[in-house]
C-alpha positions in Angstrom: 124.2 144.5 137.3 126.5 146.6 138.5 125.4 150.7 137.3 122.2 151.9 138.1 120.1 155.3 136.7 117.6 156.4 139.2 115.9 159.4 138.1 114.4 161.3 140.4 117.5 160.6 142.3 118.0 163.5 144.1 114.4 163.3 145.8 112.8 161.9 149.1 113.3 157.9 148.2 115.6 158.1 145.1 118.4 159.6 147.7 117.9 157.2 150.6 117.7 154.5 147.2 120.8 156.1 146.0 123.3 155.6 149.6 121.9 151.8 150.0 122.7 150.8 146.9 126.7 152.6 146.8 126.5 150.9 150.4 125.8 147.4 148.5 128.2 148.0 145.7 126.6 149.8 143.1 127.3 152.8 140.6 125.1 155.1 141.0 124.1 158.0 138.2 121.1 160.2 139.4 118.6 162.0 137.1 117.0 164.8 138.7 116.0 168.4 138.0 116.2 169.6 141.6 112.4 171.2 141.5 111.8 173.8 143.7 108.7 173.1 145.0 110.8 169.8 146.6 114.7 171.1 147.2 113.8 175.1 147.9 115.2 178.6 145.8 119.0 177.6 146.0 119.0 173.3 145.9 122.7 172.7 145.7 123.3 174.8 148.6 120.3 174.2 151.2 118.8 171.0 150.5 119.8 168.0 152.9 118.3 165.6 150.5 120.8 166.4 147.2 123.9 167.1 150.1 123.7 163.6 150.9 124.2 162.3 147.5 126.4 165.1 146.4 129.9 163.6 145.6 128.9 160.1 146.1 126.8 159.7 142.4 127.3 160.9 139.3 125.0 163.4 139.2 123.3 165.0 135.7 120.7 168.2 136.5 118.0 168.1 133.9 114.5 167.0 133.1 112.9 163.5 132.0 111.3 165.3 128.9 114.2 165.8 127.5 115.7 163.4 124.7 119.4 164.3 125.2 119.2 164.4 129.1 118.0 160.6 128.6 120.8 159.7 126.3 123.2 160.7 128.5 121.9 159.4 131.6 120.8 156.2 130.1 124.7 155.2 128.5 126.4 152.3 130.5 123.7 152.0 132.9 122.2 148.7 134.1 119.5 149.3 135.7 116.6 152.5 135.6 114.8 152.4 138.4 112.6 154.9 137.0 111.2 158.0 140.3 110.9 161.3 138.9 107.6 162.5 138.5 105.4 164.9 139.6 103.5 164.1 142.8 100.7 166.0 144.2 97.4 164.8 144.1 95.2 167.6 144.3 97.9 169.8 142.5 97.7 167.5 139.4 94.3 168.3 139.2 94.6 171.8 138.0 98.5 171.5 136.5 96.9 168.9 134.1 99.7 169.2 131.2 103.0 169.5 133.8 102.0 166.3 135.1 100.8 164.3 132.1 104.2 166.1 130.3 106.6 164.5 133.0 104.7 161.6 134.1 103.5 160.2 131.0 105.4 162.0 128.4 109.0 161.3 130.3 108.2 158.0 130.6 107.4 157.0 127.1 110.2 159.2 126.2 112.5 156.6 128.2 110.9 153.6 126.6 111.1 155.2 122.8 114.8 155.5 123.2 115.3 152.2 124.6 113.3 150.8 121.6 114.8 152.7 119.2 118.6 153.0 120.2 121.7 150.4 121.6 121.7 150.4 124.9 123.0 148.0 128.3 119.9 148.1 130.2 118.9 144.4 131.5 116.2 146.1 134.2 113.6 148.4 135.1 111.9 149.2 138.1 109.2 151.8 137.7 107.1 153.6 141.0 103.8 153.7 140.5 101.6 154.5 143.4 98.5 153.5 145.4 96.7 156.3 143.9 95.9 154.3 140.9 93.4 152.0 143.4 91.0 155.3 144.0 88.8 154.3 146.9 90.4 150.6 147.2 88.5 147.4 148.0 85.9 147.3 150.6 82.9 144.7 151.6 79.6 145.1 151.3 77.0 142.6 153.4 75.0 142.6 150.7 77.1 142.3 146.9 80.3 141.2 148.4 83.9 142.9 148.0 82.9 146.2 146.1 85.1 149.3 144.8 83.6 152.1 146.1 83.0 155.0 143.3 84.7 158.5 144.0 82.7 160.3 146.7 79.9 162.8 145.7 80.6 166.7 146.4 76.6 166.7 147.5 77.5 163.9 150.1 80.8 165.6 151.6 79.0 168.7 151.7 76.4 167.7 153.7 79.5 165.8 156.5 78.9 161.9 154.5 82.7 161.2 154.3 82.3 156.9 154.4 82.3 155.6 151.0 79.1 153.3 149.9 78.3 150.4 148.4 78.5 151.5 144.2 75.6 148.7 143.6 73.2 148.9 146.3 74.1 152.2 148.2 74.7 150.2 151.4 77.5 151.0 153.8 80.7 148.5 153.3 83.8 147.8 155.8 87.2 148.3 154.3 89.4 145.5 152.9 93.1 145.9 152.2 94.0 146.8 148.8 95.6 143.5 146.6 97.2 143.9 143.5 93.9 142.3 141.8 92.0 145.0 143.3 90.1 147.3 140.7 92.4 150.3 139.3 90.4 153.6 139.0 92.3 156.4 140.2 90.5 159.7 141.2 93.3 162.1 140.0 94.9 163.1 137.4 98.3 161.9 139.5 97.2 158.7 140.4 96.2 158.6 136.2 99.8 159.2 135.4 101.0 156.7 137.7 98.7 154.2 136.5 99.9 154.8 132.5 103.3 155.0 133.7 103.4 151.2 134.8 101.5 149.7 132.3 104.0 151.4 129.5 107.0 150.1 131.2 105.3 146.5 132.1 104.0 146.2 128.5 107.3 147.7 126.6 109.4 145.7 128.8 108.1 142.5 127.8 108.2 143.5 124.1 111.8 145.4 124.6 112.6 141.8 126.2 114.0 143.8 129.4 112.5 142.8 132.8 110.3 145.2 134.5 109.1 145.6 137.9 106.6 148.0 139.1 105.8 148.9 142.5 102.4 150.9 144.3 103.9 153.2 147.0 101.7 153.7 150.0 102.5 157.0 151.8 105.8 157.1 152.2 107.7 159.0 155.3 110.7 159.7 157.3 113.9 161.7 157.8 114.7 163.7 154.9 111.6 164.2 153.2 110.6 167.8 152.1 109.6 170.2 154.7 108.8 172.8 152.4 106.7 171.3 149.7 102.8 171.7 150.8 101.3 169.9 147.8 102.6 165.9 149.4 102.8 164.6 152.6 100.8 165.6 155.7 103.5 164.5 158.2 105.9 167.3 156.6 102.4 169.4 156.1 101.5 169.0 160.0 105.0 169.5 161.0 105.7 172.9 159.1 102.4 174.2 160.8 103.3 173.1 164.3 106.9 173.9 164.1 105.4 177.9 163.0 102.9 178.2 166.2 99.9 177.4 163.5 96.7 175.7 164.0 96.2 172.4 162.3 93.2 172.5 160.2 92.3 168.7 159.6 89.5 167.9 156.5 86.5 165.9 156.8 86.3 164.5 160.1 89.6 163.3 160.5 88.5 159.4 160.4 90.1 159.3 156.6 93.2 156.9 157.0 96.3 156.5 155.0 98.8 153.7 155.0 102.3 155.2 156.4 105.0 153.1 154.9 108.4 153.7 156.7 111.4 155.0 154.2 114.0 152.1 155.1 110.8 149.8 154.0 110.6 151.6 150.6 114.1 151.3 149.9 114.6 147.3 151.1 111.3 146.5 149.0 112.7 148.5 146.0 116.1 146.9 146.1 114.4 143.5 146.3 112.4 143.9 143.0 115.9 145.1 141.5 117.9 142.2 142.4 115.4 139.2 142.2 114.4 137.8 139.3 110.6 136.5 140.5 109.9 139.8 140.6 110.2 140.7 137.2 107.1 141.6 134.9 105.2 141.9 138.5 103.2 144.5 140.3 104.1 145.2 144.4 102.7 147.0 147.1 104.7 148.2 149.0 103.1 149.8 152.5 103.2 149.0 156.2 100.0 146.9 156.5 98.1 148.6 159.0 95.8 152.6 158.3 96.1 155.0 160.4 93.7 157.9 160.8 94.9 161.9 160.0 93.4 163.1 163.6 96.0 160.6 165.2 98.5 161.8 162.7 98.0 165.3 164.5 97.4 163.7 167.5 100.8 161.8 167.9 103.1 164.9 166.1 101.6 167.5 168.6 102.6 165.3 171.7 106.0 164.6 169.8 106.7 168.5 169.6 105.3 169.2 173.0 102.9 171.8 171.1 100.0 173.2 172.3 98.3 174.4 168.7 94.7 173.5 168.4 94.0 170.8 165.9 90.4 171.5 164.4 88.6 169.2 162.9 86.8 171.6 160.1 84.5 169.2 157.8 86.5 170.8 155.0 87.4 168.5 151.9 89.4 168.4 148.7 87.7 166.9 145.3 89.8 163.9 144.3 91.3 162.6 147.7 90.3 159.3 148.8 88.6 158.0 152.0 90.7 155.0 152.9 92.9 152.9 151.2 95.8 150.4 152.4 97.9 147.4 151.1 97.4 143.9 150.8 101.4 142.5 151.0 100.7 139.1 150.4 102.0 139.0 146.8 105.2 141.0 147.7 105.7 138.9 150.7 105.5 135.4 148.9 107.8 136.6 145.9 110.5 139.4 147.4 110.1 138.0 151.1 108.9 141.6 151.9 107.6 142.3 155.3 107.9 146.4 156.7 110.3 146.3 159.9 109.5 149.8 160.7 106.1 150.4 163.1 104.6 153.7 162.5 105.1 154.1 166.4 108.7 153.3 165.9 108.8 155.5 162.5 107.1 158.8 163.1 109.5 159.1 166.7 112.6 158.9 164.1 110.6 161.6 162.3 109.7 164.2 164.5 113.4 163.6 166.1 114.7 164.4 162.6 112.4 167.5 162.3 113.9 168.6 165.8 117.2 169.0 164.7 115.8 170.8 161.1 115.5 175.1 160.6 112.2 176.1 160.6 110.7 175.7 157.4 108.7 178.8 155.7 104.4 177.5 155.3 103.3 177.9 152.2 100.2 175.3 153.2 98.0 178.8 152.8 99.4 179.1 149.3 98.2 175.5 148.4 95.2 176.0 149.7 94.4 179.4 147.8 95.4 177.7 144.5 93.2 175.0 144.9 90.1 177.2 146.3 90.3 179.3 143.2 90.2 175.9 140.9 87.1 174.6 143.1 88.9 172.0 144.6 88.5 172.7 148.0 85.3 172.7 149.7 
């Protein structure tokens, strides 16, 4: 394989993505729409993240729902690995159609043309996320490893943020999250994602074109959006300390997420490109280890020598998980994947990176009006 699509090309790990592979060797023809909400008012002229593709890819500007954007991304091509999508969680839950249109819809667009038209394609990778795993695997004393059911808005309201045993009510210990694990997402997003795979895995092996799919942990680093307060606390937290504001942190800031190192991403995704085990396969991909939001704040606060308050409010959002991080067994037997990035290591690169950035406008407020008036936030 020598020419590879990646839509969503132009975003946080389809342009780091992008410069490894033309490093390696490859072609590279990105599929993006430049969305505002990631790349700002005026993306060809202010954001870093298409500047560092720009002139190195053949770049086409349009939108996975549309037929002839496909067609003409998807001639002498390799390889998709398939990106774009849209990504908030608690956004999806009140832009129901955007995100079913693009997530869903662009995908089975891709895999209608491919069964319907000539084409070169011999591989695709697909990002799924681990949003699809809802509350993840946990143990119970009692009824063994359990999946935990999406939390209660009686419970959070009343400050129970710990998930429970769904059988007995009991209190459980968290497990990393294997492939096996139970999928029941608790958003409309992680929905999406979850469809998205299990079209390409199932068309694929009908299609007769190998597919890989891959469950994204939270990914960070250099380059990702600063402005876009639907995804990513890092970016969130930053844009707040780097404007003088207070950090507002929900539940009682015990609730962990599993920071996965950009480089990591990339190396993992390249892997299921080039290997053949890892076709018609699901990976994880994360860094193996959670770490808690009020350490998060913690650790970027002493990085940016800031002296905002962080308050820890008892505030929630319906639909976001407790806990949840990967088991990277599978992807370490078959790809010989193993993150090389320590979030230590990884958030200094970031808050370095954010150093050297213009200060970003918050629109957090904004987010966090929308998703008052749906409900959502508690």
């Amino acid at each position: 394989m020598k020419n590879i699509l990646i839509t969503g090309g132009a975003g946080f790990i389809g342009s780091n993505l992008a410069l490894s592979l033309i490093k390696k060797g490859y072609t590279v023809t990105v599929l993006d729409n430049l969305s505002p909400q990631i790349h700002g008012d005026d993306p060809k002229h202010t954001s870093p993240l298409f500047k560092s593709i720009e002139n190195k890819v053949r770049f086409i500007e349009g939108s996975v729902t549309e037929r002839g954007v496909w067609l003409d991304a998807l001639e002498g091509q390799d390889a998709v690995v398939h990106l774009a999508a849209e990504t908030g969680t608690g956004q999806s839950m009140y832009e129901i159609e955007k995100y079913t249109s693009v997530n869903v819809g662009g995908t089975a667009l891709m895999l209608d043309i491919l069964a319907n038209t000539k084409h070169s394609i011999r591989k695709i990778v697909i990002a799924s996320s681990r949003a699809v795993y809802g509350e993840g695997k946990y143990h119970c004393s009692c009824c063994g490893d359990v999946y935990p059911t999406e939390r209660s808005d009686e419970a959070m309201q009343h400050g129970n943020f710990e998930c429970t045993c769904p059988l007995c009510g009991s209190s459980v210990e968290l497990r990393p999250t294997d492939e096996e694990s139970k999928i029941h997402p608790t958003s409309i997003y992680g929905l999406t994602k979850q469809m998205q795979a299990e079209m390409v895995l199932v068309a694929g092996k009908s299609l007769g074109i190998p597919a890989v799919a891959f469950r994204y942990q939270n990914v960070y680093g250099p380059g990702q959006s600063l402005s876009n307060p639907y995804t990513g606390i890092l970016s969130i937290f930053s844009t707040l300390i780097k404007n003088g504001k207070d950090i507002n942190i929900f539940e009682d800031g015990k609730e962990s997420r599993d920071f996965v190192y950009i480089d990591d991403v990339v190396a993992a995704t390249i892997l299921g490109l080039e290997r053949d085990e890892a076709n018609y396969h699901t990976f994880n991909v994360g860094a193996d280890k959670p770490i808690d939001v009020i350490t998060v704040a913690r650790t970027l606060q002493q990085k940016y020598d800031s002296n905002v308050e962080i308050k820890v409010s008892g505030n929630y959002r319906l639909g976001d998980i407790r806990h949840n991080y990967a088991d990277l067994t599978l992807a370490t037997k078959l790809l010989g994947y193993t993150p090389s990035v320590s979030f230590d290591q990884g958030i200094g690169r970031f808050a370095a990176w954010v150093d050297s950035q213009e200060i970003q406008a918050d629109r957090y407020e904004q987010s966090i009006e929308e998703m008052k008036s749906k409900g959502l936030y508690k």
